[in-house]
N, C-alpha and C positions, 0 to 999 in steps of 0.2 A: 340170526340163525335159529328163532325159534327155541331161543334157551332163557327158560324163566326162573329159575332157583337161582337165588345168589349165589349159593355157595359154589352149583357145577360151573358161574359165568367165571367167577373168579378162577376156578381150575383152567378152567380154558385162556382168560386172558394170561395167566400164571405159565401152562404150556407154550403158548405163540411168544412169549416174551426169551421161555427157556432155549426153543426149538431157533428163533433167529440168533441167539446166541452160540447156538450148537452148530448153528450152519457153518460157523469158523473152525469148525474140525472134518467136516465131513470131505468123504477124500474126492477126489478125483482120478477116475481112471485108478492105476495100482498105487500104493504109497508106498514112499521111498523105504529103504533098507533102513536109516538114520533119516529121523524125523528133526534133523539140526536148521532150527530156526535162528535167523539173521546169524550166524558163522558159530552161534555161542550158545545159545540153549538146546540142549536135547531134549524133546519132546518125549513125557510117558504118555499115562492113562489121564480120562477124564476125573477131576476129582469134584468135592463140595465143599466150596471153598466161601465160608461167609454166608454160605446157601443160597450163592449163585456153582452154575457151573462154572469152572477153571481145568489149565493143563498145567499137570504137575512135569517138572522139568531141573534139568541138574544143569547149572553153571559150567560149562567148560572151564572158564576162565579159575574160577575161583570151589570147584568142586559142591559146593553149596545148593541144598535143595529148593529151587524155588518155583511161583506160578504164576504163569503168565495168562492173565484175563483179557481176554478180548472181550469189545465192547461195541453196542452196536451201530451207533454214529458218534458221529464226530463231537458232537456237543455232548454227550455223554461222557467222552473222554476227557474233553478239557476241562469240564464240571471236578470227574472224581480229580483228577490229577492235582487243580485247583484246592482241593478238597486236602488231600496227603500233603501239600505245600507246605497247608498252610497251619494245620496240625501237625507237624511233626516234631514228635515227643517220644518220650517212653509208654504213654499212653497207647498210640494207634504203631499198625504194623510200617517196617521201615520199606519204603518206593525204592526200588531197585533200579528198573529203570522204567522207559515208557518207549513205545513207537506212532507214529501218527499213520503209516503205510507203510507196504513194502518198498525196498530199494527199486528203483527201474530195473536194473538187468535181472532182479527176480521174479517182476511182471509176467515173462515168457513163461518161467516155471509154471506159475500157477495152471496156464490152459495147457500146459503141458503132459501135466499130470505126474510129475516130478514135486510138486509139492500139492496143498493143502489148499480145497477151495476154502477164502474167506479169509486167509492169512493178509489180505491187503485192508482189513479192517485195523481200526485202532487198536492197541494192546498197553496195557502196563504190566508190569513186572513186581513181584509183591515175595518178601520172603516168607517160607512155609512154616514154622514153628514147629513143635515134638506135636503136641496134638491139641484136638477141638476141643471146647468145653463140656459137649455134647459128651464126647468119650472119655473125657473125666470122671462125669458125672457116672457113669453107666457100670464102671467097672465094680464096683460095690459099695454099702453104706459105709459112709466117706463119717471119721471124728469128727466129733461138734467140733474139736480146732481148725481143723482144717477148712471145714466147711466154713466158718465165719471169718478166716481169714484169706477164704478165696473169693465169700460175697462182698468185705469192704476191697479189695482188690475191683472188684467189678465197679462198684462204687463209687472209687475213686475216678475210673478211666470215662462213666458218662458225666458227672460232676465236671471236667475235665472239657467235656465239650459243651455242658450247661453253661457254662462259664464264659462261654465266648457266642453264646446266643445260637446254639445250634441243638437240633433234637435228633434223634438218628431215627426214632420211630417206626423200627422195624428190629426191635433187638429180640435176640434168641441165642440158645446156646450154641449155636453155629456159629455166631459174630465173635465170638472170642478162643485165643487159641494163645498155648502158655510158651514160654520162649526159655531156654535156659532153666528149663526146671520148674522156676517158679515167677516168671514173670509174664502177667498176662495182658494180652494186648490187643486190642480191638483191630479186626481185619479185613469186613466187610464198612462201607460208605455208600454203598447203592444207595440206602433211601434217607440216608442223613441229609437232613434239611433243615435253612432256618427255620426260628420259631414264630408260629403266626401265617407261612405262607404252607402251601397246598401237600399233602403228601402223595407218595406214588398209589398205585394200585398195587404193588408187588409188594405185598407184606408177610408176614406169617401169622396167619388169622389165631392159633392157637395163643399167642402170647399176646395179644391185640387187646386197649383197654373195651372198656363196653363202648364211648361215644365214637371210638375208631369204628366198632361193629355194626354201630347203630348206621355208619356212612357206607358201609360197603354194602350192608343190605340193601340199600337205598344205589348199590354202584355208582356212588359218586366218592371223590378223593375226600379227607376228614384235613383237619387243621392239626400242625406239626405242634406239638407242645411237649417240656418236659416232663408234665403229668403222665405224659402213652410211656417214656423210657422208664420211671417212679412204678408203673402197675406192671412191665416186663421184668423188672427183676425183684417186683416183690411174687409175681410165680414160679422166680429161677427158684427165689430162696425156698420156697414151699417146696418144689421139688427137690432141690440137692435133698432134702429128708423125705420125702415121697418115693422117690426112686422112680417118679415117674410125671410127667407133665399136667399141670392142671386141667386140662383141656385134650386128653388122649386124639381128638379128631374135628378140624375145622368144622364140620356140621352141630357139634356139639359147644362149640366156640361162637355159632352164629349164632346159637340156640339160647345161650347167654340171657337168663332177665332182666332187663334194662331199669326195671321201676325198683327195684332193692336198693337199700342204704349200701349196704358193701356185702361185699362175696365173704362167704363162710365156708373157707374150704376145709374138709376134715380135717384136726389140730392134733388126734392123736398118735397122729407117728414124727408130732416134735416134741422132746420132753423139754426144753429148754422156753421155760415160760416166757423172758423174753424176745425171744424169736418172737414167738406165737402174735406177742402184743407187737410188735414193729410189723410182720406181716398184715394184719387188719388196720395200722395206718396207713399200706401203702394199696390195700386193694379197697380202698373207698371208692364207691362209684361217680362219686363227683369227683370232678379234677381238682377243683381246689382246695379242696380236705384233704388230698392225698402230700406227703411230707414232699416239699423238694429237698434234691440229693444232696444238699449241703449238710441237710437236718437232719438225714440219715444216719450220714458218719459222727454225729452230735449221739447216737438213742445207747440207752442202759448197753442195749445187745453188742456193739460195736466199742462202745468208750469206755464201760463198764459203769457201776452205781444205779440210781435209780431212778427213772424219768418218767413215771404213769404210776399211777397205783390202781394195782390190779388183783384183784380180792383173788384169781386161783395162783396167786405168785405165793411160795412160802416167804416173801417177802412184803408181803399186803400187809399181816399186823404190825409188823416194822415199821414200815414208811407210817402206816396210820397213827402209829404212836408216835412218830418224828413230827407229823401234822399235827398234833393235838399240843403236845408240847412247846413247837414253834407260836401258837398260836397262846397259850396262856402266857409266854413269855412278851410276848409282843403287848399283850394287856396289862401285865405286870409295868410294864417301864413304862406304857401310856398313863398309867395311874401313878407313878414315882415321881413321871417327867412332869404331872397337873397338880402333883402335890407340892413341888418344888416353885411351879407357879405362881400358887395360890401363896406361898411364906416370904416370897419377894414382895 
């Protein structure tokens, strides 16, 4: 089509991807008075569900808010579904139900124009949560408690799928949405892939490591690895204290320096020094510098004490003198242990 900039292809492959999705709501002819899908969901508005589109929708049966994603073939469906099987934990959002098509006697509806074209595509059923991470984050600067006990919360739930050899490789604060107050749970699976094989094209460039950016500019898929999840949520964490994304705008994401040791992004709106220090081990620009999410929940910031020595920590002459100490001690008993030696 005569489209050379990475970043407008990606919008467009991003659009045609959203737009065949959205084709499962577009009406036909008038829409019904009650948009009551398979006898049991009432259909609302379109919502951003995981940062795909979704239809938010109330349970008849059980009055419960939930959204039903339609998807756009068939292997796509039995991938995520496969997907929520087989994780399902307290971690990922709970499968409520699934459909593979409409019922035959609702066949006629459709060209009838009594229901909804595209409703004879795949759909799963997924429950809605109080709200997005996204709108967590947004409502104002959030206590340093709170904030670092909503990031090992996040932590915990990709460690969770680190664990079972899988990357999601597309995380953002739209993937997570909190349940009961205070339980957060992973709710998008689009681009969760093993690790090692191919990622999609539909990502969120603004949270994307560098070697992810370096394949898109190139519009080719990158390699699924722990590492791309390890560099999204060390720029959730920079933001929940920024108030604002690292990356305000994909073109500015594409734009990214590739030859840098690691990103240095402005440190002074976190006063919490080791923040500061766990942030700059997770946005190393090599992937295998960067901490995996086990080692995470392991750092001073999270388990508390002292894991780096870092000269603007009011804790740097501390630990310095812990080291210097440990270390004439360790000499002391080598010379005790060779004098004891030498008397036998």
């Amino acid at each position: 089509m005569g489209i050379h900039d990475p970043t407008q292809r990606l919008v467009l492959l991003r659009g045609i991807e959203v737009l065949r999705t959205r084709g499962s709501l577009a009406e036909v002819g008038r829409a019904p008075k009650e948009r009551l899908f398979r006898d049991r969901y009432r259909l609302g508005c379109e919502v951003n569900y995981g940062g795909s589109p979704a239809v938010l929708a109330v349970d008849t049966k059980t009055d419960l808010k939930v959204v039903v994603k339609f998807l756009s073939t068939v292997e796509e469906y039995e991938r995520q579904l496969s997907l929520y099987r087989k994780l399902k934990s307290e971690y990922v959002v709970r499968l409520a139900d699934s459909y593979t098509a409409l019922r035959p006697g609702q066949m006629e509806a459709v060209y009838s124009g009594s229901a909804q074209r595209g409703w004879h595509l795949p759909c799963i059923v997924l429950e809605w949560g109080e709200c997005s991470l996204l709108d967590y984050s947004t409502r104002g600067i959030l206590p340093a408690v709170e904030i670092k006990a909503t990031f090992e919360a996040l932590v915990h739930i990709v460690a969770f799928l680190h664990a079972r050899g899988l990357a999601h490789c597309g995380l953002q604060p739209e993937s997570f949405r909190v349940f009961e107050g205070s339980h957060w749970r992973l709710v998008s699976l689009d681009s969760c892939t093993e690790v090692d094989h191919m990622t999609p094209f539909k990502l969120p460039v603004c949270y994307a490591a560098p070697e992810l950016v370096r394949e898109l500019r190139a519009c080719r898929p990158g390699r699924a690895s722990a590492a791309l999840d390890v560099w999204a949520l060390g720029t959730m964490l920079w933001g929940f204290y920024a108030q604002q994304p690292l990356h305000l705008s994909e073109v500015e994401a594409m734009a990214m320096p590739l030859a840098a040791v690691t990103v240095e992004p402005p440190m002074g709106c976190i006063p919490d020094p080791q923040a500061r220090t766990l942030i700059r081990k997770m946005l190393r620009h090599e992937p295998s510098e960067r901490l995996p999410s086990e080692r995470i929940l392991k750092q001073a910031y999270l388990a508390g004490g002292l894991d780096t020595f870092d000269m603007e920590s009011s804790y740097g002459p501390v630990q310095k003198g812990q080291l210097v100490m440990r270390s004439m001690l360790q000499q002391l008993r080598g010379a005790v242990a060779e004098g004891e030696r030498r008397q036998r």
